[in-house]
VEXDREN-2710 file (C-alpha; in Angstrom, 1 decimal):
% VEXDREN-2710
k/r/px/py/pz
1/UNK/-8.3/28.4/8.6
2/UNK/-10.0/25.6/10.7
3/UNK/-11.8/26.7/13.3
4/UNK/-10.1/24.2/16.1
5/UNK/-6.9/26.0/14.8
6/UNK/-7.6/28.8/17.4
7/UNK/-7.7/26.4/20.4
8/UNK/-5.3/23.3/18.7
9/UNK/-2.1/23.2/20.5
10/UNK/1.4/23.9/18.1
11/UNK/3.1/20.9/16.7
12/UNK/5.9/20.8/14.6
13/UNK/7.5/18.4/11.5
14/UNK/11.1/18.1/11.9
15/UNK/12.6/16.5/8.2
16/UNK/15.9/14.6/8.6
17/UNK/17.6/17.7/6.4
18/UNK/16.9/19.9/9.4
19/UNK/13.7/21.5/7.3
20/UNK/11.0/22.3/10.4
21/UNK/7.1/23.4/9.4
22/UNK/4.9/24.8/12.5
23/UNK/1.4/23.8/12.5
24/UNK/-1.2/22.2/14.8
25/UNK/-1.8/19.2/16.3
26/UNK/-5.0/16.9/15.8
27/UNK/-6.4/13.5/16.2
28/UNK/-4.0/12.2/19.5
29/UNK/-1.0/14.3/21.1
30/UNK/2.2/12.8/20.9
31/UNK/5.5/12.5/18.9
32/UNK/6.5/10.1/16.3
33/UNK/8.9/9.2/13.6
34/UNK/8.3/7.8/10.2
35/UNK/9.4/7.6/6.8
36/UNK/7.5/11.1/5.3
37/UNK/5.9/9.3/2.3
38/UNK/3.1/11.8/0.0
39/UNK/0.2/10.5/-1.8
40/UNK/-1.7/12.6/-4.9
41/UNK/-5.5/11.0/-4.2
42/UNK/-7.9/13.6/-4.0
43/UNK/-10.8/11.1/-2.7
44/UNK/-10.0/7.8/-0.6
45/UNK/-8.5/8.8/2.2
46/UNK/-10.5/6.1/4.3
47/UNK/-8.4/3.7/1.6
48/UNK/-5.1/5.2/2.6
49/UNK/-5.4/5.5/6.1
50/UNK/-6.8/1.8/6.2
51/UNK/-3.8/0.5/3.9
52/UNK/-1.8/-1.8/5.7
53/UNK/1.4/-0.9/3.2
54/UNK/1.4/2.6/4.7
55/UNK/3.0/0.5/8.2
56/UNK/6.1/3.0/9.5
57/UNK/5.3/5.7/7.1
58/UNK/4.1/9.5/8.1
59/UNK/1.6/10.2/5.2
60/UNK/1.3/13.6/3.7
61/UNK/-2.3/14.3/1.5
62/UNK/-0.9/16.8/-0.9
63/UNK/-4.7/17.6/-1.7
64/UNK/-5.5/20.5/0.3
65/UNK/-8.7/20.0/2.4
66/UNK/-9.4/16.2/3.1
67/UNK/-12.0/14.9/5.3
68/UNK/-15.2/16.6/3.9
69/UNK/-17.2/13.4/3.2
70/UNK/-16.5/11.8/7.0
71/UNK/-15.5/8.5/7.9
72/UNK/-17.6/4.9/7.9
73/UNK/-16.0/1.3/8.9
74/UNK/-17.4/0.0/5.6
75/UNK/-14.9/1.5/3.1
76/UNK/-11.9/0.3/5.6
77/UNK/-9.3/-1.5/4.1
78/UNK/-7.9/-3.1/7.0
79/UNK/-9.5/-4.1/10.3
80/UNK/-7.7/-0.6/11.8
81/UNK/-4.7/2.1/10.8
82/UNK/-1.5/1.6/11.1
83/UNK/0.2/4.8/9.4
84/UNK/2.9/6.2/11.8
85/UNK/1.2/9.9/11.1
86/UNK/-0.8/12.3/9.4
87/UNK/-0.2/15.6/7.7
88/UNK/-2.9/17.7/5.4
89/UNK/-3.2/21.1/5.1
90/UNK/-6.6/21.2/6.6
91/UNK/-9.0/19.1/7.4
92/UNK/-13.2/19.5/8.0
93/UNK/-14.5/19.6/11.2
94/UNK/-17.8/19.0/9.5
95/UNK/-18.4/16.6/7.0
96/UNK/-21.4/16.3/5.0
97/UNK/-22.0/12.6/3.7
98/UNK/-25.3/10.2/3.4
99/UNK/-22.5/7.9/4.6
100/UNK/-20.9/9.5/7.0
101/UNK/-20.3/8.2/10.3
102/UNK/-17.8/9.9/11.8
103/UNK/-14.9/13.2/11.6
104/UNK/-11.5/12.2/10.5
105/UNK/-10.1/13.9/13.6
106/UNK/-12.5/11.8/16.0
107/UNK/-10.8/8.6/13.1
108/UNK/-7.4/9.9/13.9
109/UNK/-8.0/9.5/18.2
110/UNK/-9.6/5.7/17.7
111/UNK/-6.7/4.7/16.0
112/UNK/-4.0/6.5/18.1
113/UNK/-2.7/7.9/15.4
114/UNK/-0.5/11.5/15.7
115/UNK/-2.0/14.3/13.3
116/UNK/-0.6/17.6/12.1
117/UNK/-2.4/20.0/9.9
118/UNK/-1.8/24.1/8.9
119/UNK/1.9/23.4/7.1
120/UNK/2.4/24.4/3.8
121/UNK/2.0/20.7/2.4
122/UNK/2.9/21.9/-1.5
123/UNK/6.7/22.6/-0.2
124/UNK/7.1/20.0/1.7
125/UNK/5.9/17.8/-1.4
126/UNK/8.6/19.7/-3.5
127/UNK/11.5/18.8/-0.9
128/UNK/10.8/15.4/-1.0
129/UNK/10.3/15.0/-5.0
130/UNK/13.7/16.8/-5.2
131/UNK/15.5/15.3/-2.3
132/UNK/14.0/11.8/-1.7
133/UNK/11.7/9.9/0.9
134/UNK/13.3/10.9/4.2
135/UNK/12.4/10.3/7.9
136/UNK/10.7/13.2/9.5
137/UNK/9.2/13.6/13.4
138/UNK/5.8/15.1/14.6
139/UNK/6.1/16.6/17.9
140/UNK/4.2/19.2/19.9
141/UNK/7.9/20.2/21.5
142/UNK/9.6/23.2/19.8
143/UNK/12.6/21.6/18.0
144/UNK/15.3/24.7/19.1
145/UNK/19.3/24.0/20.2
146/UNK/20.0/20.9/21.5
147/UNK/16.1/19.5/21.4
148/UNK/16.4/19.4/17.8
149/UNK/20.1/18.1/17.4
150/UNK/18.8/14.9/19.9
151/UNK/15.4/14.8/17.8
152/UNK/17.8/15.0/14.3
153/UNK/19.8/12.1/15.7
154/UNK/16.6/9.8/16.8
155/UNK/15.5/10.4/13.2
156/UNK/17.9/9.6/11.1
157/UNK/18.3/6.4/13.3
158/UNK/14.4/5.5/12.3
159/UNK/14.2/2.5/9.9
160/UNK/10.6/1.5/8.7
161/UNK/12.3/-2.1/9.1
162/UNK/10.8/-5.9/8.6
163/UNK/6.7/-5.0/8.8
164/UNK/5.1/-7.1/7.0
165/UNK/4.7/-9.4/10.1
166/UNK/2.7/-6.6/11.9
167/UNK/0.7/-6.6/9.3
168/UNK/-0.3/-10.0/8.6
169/UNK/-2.8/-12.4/9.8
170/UNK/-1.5/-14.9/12.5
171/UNK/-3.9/-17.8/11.8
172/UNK/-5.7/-18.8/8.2
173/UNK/-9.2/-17.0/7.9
174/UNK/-11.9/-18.4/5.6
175/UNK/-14.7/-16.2/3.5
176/UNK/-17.5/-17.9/1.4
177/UNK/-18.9/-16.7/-1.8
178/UNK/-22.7/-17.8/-3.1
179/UNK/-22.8/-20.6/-5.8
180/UNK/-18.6/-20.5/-5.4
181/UNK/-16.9/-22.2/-8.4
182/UNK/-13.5/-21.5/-7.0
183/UNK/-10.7/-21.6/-4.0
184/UNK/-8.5/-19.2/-3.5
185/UNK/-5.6/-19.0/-1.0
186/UNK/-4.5/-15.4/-0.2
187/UNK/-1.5/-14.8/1.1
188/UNK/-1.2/-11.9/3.3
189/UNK/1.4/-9.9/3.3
190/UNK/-0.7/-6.8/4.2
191/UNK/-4.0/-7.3/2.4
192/UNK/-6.3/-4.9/1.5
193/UNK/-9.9/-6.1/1.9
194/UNK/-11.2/-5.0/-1.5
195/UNK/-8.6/-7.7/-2.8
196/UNK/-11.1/-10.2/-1.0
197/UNK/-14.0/-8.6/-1.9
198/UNK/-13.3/-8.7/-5.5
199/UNK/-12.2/-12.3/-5.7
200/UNK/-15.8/-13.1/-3.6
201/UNK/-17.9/-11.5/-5.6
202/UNK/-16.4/-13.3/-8.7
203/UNK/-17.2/-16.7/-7.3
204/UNK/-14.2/-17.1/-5.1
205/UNK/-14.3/-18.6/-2.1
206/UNK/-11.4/-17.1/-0.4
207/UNK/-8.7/-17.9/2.7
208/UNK/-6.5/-15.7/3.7
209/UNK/-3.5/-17.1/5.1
210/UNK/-0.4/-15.4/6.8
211/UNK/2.7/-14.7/5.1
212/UNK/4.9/-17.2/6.7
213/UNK/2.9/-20.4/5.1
214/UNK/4.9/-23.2/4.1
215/UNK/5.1/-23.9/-0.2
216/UNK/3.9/-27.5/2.0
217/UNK/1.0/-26.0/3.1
218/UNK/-0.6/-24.2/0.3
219/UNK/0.0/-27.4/-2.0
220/UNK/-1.7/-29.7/0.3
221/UNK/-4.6/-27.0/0.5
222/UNK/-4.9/-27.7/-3.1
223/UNK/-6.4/-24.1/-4.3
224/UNK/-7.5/-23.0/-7.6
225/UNK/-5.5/-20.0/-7.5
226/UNK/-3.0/-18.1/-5.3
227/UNK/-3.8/-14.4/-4.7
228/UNK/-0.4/-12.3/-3.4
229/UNK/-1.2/-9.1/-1.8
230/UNK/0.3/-5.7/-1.7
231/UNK/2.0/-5.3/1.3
232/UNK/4.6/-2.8/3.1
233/UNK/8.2/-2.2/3.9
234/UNK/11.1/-3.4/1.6
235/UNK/10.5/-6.5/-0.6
236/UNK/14.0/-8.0/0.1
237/UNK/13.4/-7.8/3.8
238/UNK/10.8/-11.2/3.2
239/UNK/13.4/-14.2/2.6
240/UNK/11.3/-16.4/3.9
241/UNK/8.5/-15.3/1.8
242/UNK/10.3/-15.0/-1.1
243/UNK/11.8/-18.7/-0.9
244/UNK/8.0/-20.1/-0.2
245/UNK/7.0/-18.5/-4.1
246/UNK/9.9/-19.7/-5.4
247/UNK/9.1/-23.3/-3.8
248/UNK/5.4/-23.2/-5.6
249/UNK/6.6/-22.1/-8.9
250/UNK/6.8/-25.8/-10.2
251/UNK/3.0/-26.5/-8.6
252/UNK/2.2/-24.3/-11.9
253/UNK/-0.9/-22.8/-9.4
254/UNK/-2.0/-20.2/-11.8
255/UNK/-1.2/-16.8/-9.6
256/UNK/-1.9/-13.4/-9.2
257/UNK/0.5/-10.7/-7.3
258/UNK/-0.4/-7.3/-7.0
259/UNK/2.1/-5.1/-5.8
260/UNK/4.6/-6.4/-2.7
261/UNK/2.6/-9.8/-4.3
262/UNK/4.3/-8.5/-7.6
263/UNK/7.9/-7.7/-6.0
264/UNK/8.2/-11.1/-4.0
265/UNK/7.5/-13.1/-7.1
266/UNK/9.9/-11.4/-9.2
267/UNK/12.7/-11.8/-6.1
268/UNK/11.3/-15.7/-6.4
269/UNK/11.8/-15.9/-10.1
270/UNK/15.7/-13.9/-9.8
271/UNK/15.0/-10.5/-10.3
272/UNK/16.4/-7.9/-8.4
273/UNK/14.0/-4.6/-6.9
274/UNK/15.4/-1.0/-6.4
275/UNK/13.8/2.0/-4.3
276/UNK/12.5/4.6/-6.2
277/UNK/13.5/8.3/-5.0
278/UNK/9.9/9.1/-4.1
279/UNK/7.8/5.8/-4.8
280/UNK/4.4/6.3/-6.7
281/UNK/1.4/7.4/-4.2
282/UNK/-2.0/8.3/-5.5
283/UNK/-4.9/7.9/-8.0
284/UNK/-3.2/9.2/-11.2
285/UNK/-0.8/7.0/-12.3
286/UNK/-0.3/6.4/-16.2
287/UNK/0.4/2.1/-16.8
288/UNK/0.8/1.2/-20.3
289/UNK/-0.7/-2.5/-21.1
290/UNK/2.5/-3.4/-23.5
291/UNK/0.3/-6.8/-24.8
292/UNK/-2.9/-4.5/-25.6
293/UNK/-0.5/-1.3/-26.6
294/UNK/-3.5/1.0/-24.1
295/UNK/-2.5/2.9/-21.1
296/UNK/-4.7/3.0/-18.0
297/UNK/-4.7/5.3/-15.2
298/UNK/-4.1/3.7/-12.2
299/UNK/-4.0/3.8/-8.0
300/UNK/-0.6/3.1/-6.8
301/UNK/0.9/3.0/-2.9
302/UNK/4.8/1.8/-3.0
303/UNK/8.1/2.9/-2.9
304/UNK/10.1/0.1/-4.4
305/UNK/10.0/-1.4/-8.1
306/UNK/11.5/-4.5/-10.3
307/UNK/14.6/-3.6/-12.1
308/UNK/12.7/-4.4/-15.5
309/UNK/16.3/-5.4/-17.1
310/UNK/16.5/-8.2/-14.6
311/UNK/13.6/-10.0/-15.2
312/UNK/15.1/-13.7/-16.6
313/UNK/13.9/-13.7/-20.0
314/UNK/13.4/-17.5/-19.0
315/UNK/10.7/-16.7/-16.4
316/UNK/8.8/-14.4/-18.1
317/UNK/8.7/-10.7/-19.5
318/UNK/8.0/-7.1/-18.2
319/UNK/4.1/-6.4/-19.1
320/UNK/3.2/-2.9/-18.1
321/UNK/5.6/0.0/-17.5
322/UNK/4.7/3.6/-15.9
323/UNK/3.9/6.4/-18.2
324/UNK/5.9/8.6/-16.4
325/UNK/9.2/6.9/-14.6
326/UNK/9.1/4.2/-17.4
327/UNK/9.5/1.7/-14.7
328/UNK/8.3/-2.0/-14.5
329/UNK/4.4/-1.7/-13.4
330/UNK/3.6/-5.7/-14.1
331/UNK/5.5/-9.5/-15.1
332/UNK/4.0/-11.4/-17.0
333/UNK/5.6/-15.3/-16.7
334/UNK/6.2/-18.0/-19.0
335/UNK/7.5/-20.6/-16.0
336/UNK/4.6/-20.7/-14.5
337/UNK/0.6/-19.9/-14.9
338/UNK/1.3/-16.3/-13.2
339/UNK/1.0/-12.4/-13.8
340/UNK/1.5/-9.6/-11.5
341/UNK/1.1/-6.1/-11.2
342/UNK/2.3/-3.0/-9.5
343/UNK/-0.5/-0.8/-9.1
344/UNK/-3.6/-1.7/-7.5
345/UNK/-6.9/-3.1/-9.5
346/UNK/-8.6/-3.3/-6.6
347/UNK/-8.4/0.4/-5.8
348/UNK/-12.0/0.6/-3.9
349/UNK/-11.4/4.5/-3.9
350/UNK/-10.4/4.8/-7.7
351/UNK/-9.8/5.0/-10.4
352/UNK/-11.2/1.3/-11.8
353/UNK/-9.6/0.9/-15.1
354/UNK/-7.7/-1.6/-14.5
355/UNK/-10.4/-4.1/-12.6
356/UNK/-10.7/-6.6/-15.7
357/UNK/-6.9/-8.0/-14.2
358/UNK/-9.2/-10.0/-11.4
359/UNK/-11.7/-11.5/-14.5
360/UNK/-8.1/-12.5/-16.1
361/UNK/-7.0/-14.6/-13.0
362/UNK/-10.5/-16.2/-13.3
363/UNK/-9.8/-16.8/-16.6
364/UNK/-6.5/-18.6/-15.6
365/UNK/-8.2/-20.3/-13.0
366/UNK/-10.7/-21.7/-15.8
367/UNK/-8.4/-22.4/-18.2
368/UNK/-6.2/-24.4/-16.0
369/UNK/-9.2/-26.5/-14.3
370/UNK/-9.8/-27.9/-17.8
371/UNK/-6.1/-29.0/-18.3
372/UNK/-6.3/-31.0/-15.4
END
């Protein structure tokens, strides 16, 4: 057992079945309700905590002891955290890292963000694979008689709701590459910066812009390529997002979407999107490259996913599926200079299979320059 066990104060997880674990607070004291969400990754925890498509979810590492290798601002993927909550089975007090820079508890204070570790995290992961994503509360009061009926009715109220605005840039930001050969507008839906950091180092001179730009205003910016992020929340809570895409389809901007990226486009192009019981979280997913007939193992973070039977045959074609769910991991159109995935090829913490997608958008890029 962690030794700050002995002087952490008790907390408690109250699920929206009326399931309650005891454990112990850390990072900052406090209650609050999210959607309890689980992700597999056994390394990247910076990543996750960092991921801006985490916004209204509790997270729960099933790994057991996280937090070994520290904390350092350069492996963020955002400029802060914006999970709801954090639950591991134990985490270390101290880590040993060239890198390090910090504990995850001290991580955990900075971003006022509500921890609870010493639950059994392998049943809690079993409840929610066999009942579904469901809302849960942290809270350092004992949930007993008519604390928890009030607490049970405040959290099955909770809705993760419209986020991606929280998320989002307010104002277009620019990043140079050396000896750029490209411009690429980024739309941010929740952007994680290893998206940037890839384009950049391929030549890409990069600005990020909000998600509520205007079809208007990326055309008159003229870029080589459009970059859609991954992002949180439900995909068909982004109308206006999803009527912008649909707006630059005949632009013919060659275009890359990864993840909500992926989901708005397809909602642009008349497909539909479904939540998945669970969603796909972690560093282990199979994707099977239809086209090259190879599967890759892939870093994943959502909890929705194209209905691959409504994908207009006129628009383009389902291009990867999951090894697992068999469910649509990646669109490939025929409308429009675009491809998109599901999973992330940007995954800073692993695995990397499946970087060569970014050297295919440059290859679009390329390809279309000389049509013009």
């Amino acid at each position: 057992m962690n030794l700050n066990a002995i002087k952490a104060k008790d907390a408690y997880l109250i699920l929206a079945n009326g399931t309650v674990f005891k454990g112990k607070s850390f990072g900052c004291e406090g209650e609050v309700i999210g959607e309890i969400v689980f992700t597999t990754a056994m390394t990247g925890y910076e990543e996750t905590l960092t991921d801006p498509s985490y916004c209204g979810q509790i997270v729960t590492q099933t790994f057991p002891l996280i937090g070994n290798y520290g904390v350092n601002d350069e492996d963020y993927e955002s400029k802060t955290s914006v999970v709801s909550g954090y639950i591991v089975r134990e985490y270390c007090e101290i880590p040993s890292n060239f890198r390090c820079e910090g504990d995850i508890a001290s991580f955990l204070k900075k971003h006022n963000i509500i921890g609870l570790f010493g639950i059994d995290t392998r049943r809690l992961t079993k409840i929610i694979r066999e009942t579904g994503v469901m809302n849960g509360m942290i809270t350092l009061t004992a949930p007993k008689g008519e604390v928890k009926t009030a607490a049970l009715e405040r959290i099955n109220s909770y809705t993760v709701g419209k986020v991606v605005p929280k998320v989002s840039v307010t104002s277009a930001e620019q990043f140079k590459a050396e000896n750029a050969q490209y411009k690429v507008a980024l739309i941010d839906y929740g952007y994680k910066f290893n998206i940037r950091r890839e384009l950049i180092k391929r030549g890409c001179d990069v600005t990020v812009f909000p998600y509520n730009v205007t079809a208007e205003e990326i055309a008159k910016f003229a870029p080589d390529g459009i970059m859609l992020s991954n992002g949180p929340g439900d995909p068909q809570d982004n109308p206006e997002s999803i009527q912008t895409l649909r707006e630059l389809i005949p632009h013919q901007i060659p275009t890359f979407g990864i993840c909500l990226g992926h989901q708005l486009l397809a909602l642009a192009n008349g497909a539909n999107t479904v939540k998945l019981k669970y969603g796909h979280r972690g560093g282990n997913q199979p994707v099977t490259d239809l086209a090259e007939d190879r599967t890759f193992i892939t870093s994943q973070n959502h909890g929705y996913a194209v209905v691959s039977d409504s994908v207009p045959e006129s628009a383009g074609k389902v291009s990867h599926i999951n090894g697992n769910d068999k469910t649509c991991e990646g669109v490939r159109y025929t409308n429009a200079p675009a491809f998109t995935v599901q999973f992330h090829p940007e995954a800073c913490g692993g695995p990397h299979d499946t970087a060569y997608l970014f050297d295919k958008f440059i290859d679009l890029m390329k390809e279309n320059k000389k049509c013009r």
